[in-house]
C-alpha positions in Angstrom: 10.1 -31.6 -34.6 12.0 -29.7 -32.8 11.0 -28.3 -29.0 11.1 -24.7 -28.7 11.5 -23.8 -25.2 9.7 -22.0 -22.9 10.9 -18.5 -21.8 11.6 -18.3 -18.2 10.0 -15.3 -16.3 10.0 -14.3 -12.9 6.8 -12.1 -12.0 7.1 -8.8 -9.8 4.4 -7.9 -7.2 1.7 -10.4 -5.9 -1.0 -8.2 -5.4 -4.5 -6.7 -7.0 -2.6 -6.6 -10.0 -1.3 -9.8 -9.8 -4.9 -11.1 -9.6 -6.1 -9.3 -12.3 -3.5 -11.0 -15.0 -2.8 -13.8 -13.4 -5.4 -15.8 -16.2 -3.7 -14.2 -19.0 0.2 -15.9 -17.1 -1.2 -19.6 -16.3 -2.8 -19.3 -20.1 0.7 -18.2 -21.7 2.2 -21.1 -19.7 -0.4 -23.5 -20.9 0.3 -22.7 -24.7 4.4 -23.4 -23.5 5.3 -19.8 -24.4 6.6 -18.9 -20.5 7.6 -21.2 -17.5 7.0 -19.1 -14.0 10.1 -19.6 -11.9 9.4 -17.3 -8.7 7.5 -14.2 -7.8 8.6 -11.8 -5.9 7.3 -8.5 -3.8 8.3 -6.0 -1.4 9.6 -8.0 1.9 6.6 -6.7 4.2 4.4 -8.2 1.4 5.8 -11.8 1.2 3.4 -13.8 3.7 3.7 -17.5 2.8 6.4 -19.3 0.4 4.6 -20.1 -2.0 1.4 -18.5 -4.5 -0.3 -20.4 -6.9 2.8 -23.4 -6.6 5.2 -20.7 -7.2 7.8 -19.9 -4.9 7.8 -16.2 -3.5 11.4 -14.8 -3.3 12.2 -11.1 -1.9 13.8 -8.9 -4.4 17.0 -9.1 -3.7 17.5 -12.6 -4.6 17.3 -11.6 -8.3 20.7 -10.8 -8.7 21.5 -14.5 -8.5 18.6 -15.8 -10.2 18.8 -16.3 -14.1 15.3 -15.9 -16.7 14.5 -14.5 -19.5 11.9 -11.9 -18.8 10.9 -9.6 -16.1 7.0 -9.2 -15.9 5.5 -6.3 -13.8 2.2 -6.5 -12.6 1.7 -2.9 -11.5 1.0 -0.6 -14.2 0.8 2.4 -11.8 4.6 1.4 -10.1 6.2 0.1 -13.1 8.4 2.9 -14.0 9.0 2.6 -9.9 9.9 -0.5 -10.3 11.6 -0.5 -13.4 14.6 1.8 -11.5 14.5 -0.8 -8.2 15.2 -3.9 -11.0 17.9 -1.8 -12.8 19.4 -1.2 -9.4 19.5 -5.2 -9.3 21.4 -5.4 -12.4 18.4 -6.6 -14.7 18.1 -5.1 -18.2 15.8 -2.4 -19.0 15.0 -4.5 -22.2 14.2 -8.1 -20.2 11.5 -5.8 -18.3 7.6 -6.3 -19.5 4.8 -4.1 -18.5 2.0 -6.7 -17.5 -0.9 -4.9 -18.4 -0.5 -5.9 -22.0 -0.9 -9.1 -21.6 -5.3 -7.7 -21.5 -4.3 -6.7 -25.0 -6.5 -8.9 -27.4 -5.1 -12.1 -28.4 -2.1 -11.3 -26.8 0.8 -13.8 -27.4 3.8 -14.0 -25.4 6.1 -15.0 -28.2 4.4 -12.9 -30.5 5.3 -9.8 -28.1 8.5 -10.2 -27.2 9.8 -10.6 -30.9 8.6 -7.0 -31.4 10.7 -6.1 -28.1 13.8 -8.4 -28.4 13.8 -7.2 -32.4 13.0 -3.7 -31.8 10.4 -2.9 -34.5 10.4 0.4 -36.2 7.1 1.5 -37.1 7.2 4.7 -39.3 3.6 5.8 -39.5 2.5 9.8 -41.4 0.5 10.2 -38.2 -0.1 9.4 -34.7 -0.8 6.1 -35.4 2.4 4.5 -34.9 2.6 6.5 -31.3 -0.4 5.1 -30.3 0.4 1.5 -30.9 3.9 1.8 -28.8 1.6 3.3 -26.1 -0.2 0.9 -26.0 1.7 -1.9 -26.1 4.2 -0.5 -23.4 7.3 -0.2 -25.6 9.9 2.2 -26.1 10.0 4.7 -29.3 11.7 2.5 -31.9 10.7 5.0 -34.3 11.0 9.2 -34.4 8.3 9.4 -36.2 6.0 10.2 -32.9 3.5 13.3 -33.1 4.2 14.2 -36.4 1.8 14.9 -39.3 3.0 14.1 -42.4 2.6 15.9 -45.6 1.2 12.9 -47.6 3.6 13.4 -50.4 5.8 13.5 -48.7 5.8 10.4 -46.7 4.8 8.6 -50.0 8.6 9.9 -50.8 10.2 9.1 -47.4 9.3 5.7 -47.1 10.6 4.6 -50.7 14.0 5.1 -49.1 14.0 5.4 -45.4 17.8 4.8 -45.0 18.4 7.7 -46.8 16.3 10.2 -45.3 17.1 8.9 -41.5 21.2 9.6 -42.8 20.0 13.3 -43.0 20.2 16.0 -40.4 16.3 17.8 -39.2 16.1 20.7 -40.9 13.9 23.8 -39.6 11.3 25.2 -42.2 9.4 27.1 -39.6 9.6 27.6 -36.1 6.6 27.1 -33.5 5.1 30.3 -32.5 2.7 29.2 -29.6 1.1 32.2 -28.5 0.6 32.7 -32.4 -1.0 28.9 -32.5 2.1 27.7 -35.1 3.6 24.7 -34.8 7.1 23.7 -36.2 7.3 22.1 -39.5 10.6 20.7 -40.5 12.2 18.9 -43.7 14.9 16.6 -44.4 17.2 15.5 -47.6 17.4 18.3 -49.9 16.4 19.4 -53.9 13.9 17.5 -55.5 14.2 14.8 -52.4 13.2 17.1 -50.1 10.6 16.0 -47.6 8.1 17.9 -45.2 7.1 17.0 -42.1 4.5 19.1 -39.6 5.7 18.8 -36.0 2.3 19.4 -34.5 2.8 18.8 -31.0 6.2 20.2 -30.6 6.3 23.8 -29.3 9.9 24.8 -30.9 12.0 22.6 -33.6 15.2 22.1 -30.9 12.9 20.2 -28.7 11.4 18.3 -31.1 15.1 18.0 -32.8 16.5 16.7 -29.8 14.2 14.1 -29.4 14.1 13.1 -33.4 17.6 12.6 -33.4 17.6 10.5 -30.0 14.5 8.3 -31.4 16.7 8.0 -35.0 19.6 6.5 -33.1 16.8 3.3 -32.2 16.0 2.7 -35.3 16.1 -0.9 -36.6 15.8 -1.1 -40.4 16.0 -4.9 -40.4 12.5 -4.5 -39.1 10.5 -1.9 -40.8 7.1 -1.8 -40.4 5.1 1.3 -43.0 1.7 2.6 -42.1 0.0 4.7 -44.2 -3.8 5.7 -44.4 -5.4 7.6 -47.6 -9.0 9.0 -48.0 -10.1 7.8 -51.8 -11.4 11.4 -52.3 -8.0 12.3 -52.2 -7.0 13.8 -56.0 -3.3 12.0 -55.5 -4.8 9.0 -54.3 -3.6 7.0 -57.2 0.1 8.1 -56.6 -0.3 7.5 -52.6 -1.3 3.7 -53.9 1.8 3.6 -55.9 4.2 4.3 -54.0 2.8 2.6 -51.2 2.8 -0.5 -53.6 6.4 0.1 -54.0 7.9 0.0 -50.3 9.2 -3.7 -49.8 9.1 -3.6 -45.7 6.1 -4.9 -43.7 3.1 -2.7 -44.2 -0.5 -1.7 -43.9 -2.5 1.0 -45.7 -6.0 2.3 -44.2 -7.9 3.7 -46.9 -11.7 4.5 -47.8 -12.3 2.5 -51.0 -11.4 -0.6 -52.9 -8.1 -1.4 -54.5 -6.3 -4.5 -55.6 -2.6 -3.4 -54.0 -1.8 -5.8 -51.5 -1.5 -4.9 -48.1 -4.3 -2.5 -48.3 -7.9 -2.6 -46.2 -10.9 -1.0 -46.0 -12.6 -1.3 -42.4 -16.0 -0.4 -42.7 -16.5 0.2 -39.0 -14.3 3.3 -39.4 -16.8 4.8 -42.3 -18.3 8.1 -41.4 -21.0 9.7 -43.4 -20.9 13.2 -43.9 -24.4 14.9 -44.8 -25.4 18.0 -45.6 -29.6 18.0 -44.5 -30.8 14.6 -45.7 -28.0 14.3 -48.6 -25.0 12.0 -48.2 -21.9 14.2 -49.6 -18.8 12.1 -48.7 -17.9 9.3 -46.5 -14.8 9.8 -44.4 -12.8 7.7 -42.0 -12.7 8.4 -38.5 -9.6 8.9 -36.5 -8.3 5.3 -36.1 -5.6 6.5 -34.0 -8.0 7.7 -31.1 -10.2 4.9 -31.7 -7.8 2.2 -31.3 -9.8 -0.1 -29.5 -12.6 -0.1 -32.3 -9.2 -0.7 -34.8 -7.7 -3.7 -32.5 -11.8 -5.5 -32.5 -10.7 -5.8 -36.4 -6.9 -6.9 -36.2 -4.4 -8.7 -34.6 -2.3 -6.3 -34.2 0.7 -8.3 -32.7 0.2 -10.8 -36.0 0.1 -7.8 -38.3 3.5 -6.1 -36.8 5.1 -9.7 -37.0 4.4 -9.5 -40.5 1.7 -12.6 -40.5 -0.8 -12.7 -43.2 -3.7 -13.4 -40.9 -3.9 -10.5 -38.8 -7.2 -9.8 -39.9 -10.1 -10.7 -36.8 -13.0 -10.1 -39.8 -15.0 -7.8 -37.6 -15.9 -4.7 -39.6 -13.6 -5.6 -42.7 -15.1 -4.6 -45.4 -12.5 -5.9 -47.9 -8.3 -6.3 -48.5 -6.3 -6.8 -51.0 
């Protein structure tokens, strides 16, 4: 069988924050996925040689050093930090926030294949926002802080090549002291798509950064969220076409259905009443509530694509 290799990484900054992933480093060098090869700190910081049988080199000596990743202990510096390695010649995409490496089951190979891959999650909320957040990555993906027209994205995502060829087109403009947001559309005719830009104040800002984002994407790595409430009338052509779409993918919805890659997490069931009578039952916002969503899957197994990804806490069923 053969050996695969550790990835060498070289760890920046030795304090509190050091101590407060330092478990989650010697574990990821226990299961062989990273080999340590120096720390280093600010000069006025480095005190002894050596920390934990690592050697302790200033900064500078970098530039001659060769590893794989950079790993940066201080969430609060990092984007401080990130412009001090850059200045050393080290790539913007070898850099790794530590702080989510306290992400649950977090797996060092797992991770970087998402980063060293670039993957492009196209989401019809804020979900897919929220995930890149909070796994520290960069947009992959222009579909951040948008609100999808469900039919829409049901039609988008059958051919995402196509729609990411065409140009942002404005259907409204944002009006903020009249509390309107932009709403956009691309392709054209009966392709025609609608999207609601509901955090953007005009359509050129929000243009500028959809087309910057579009440039990043990677379609060799795809990954489709979509989430459907089973009261929904259209819910039976949502399922379709979600059923449809080849790329990795993952469907929240309220009720049961055979189509695979579908769930129902029961944790996120709300009941709506009306005096002592149950009316409907509702999800609540998994995007807010992403912690309750990752105590019920592995989220770095289900953007890998791996079949498991499913913890079992507060699954109710999948397909």
């Amino acid at each position: 069988m053969k050996r695969i290799m550790a990835y060498k990484c070289v760890v920046w900054g030795i304090g509190n924050d050091y101590e407060n992933i330092v478990n989650q480093i010697q574990f990821e060098a226990a299961k062989g996925n990273i080999t340590i090869i120096a720390l280093t700190a600010r000069a006025e910081d480095i005190v002894e040689k050596t920390l934990d049988g690592i050697m302790i080199v200033a900064k500078e000596e970098l530039k001659d050093m060769a590893f794989d990743y950079l790993i940066v202990s201080s969430s609060l510096y990092f984007q401080e930090i990130v412009k001090e390695a850059k200045k050393l010649n080290i790539s913007e995409d070898k850099i790794i926030n530590g702080s989510v490496m306290k992400l649950p089951f977090f797996d060092f190979r797992r991770y970087v294949s998402l980063v060293a891959n670039r993957i492009t999650i196209l989401s019809d909320d804020c979900w897919g926002g929220y995930i890149y957040h909070r796994l520290n990555m960069k947009f992959y993906s222009p579909c951040i802080n948008i609100k999808w027209q469900k039919d829409s994205f049901v039609k988008f995502i059958q051919k995402p090549r196509y729609y990411l060829s065409q140009p942002l087109r404005m259907e409204r403009e944002g009006d903020i002291r009249g509390n309107l947001f932009p709403i956009s559309s691309l392709g054209e005719g009966e392709d025609k798509v609608y999207m609601d830009l509901v955090h953007s104040v005009c359509f050129t800002d929000a243009k500028k950064l959809w087309d910057k984002r579009t440039e990043r994407v990677n379609f060799d790595n795809l990954f489709i969220k979509l989430g459907i409430d089973a009261s929904d009338k259209n819910r039976d052509f949502y399922l379709d076409g979600f059923d449809k779409v080849k790329q990795k993918k993952i469907c929240f919805y309220s009720g049961e259905t055979e189509i695979k890659g579908v769930i129902y997490l029961k944790r996120f069931e709300k009941f709506v009443t009306s005096g002592s009578r149950m009316d409907t039952i509702k999800f609540h916002d998994y995007c807010r509530d992403l912690n309750w969503l990752l105590k019920s899957i592995d989220i770095l197994k289900l953007l890998n694509g791996e079949a498991d990804f499913l913890r079992g806490g507060g699954v109710d069923s999948v397909s």
